[in-house]
C-alpha positions as CSV (number, residue, x, y, z in Angstrom):
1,X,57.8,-36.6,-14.7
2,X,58.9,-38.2,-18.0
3,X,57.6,-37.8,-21.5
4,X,57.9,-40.1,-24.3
5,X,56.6,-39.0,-27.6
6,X,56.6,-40.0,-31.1
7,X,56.5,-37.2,-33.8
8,X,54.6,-37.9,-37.3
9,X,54.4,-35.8,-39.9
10,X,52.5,-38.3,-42.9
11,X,49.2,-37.4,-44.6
12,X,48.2,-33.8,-42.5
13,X,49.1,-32.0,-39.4
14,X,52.4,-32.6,-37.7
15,X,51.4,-34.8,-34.8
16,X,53.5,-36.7,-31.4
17,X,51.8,-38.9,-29.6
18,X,53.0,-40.4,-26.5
19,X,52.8,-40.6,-22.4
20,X,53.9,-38.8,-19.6
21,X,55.2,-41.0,-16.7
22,X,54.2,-44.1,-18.9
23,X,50.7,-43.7,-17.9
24,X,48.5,-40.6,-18.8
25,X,48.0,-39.9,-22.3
26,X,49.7,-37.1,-24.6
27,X,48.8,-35.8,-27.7
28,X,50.5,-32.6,-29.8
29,X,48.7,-31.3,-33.0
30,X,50.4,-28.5,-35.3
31,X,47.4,-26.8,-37.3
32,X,49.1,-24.6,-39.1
33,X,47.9,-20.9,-37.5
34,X,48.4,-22.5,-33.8
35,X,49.3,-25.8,-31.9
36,X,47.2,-27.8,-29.3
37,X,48.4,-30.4,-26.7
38,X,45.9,-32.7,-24.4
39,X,47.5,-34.5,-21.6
40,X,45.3,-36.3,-19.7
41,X,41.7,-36.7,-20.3
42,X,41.1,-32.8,-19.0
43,X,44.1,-30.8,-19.8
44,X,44.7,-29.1,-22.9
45,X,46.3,-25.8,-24.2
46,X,46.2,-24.2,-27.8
47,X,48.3,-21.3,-28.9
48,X,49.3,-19.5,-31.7
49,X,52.0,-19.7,-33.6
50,X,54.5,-16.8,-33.3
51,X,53.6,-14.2,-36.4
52,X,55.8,-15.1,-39.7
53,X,56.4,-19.0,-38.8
54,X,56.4,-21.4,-41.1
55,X,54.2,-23.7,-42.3
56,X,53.5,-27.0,-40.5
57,X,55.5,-28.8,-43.6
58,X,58.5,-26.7,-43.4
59,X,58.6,-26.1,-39.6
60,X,61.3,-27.5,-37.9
61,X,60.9,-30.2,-36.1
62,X,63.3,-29.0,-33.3
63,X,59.7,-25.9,-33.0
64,X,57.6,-29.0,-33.1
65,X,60.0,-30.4,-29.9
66,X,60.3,-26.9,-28.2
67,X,56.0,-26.3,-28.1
68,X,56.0,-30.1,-26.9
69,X,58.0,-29.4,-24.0
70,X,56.6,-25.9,-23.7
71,X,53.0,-27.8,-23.2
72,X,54.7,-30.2,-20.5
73,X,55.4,-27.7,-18.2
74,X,53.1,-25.5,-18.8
75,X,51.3,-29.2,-17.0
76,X,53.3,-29.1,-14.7
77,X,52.9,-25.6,-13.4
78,X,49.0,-26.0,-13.8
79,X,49.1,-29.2,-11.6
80,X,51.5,-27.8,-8.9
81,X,49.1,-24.7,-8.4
82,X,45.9,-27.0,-8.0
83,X,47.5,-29.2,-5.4
């Protein structure tokens, strides 16, 4: 399973947008207090940030790269356990 992502960070939340296997839809939002990801059209997953993190416009983007990946198999897991 591949992702490919592009990560904004203009005018508001830190954002990535992308696909997983070139087909189903991603989507990664940083709110500030807690992150949510949507692959899919039914999966999604919000979690808090860890207590003393930054702000969204000082986080690293490498925290922004490690939830991303963190959603994906988090997906993954999920799925293998349904099938």
């Amino acid at each position: 399973m591949a992702l490919e992502f592009d990560i904004t960070t203009r005018n508001g939340p830190v954002e990535a947008r992308g696909t997983v296997d070139g087909v189903v839809p991603f989507h990664f939002e940083d709110h500030g207090d807690h992150w949510t990801a949507r692959i899919g059209g039914h999966w999604q997953h919000t979690e808090a940030h860890s207590a003393g993190s930054r702000a969204p416009d000082t986080r690293p983007l490498a925290d922004t790269r490690r939830n991303i990946y963190r959603a994906l198999a988090l997906f993954r897991s999920q799925a293998k356990r349904l099938s």
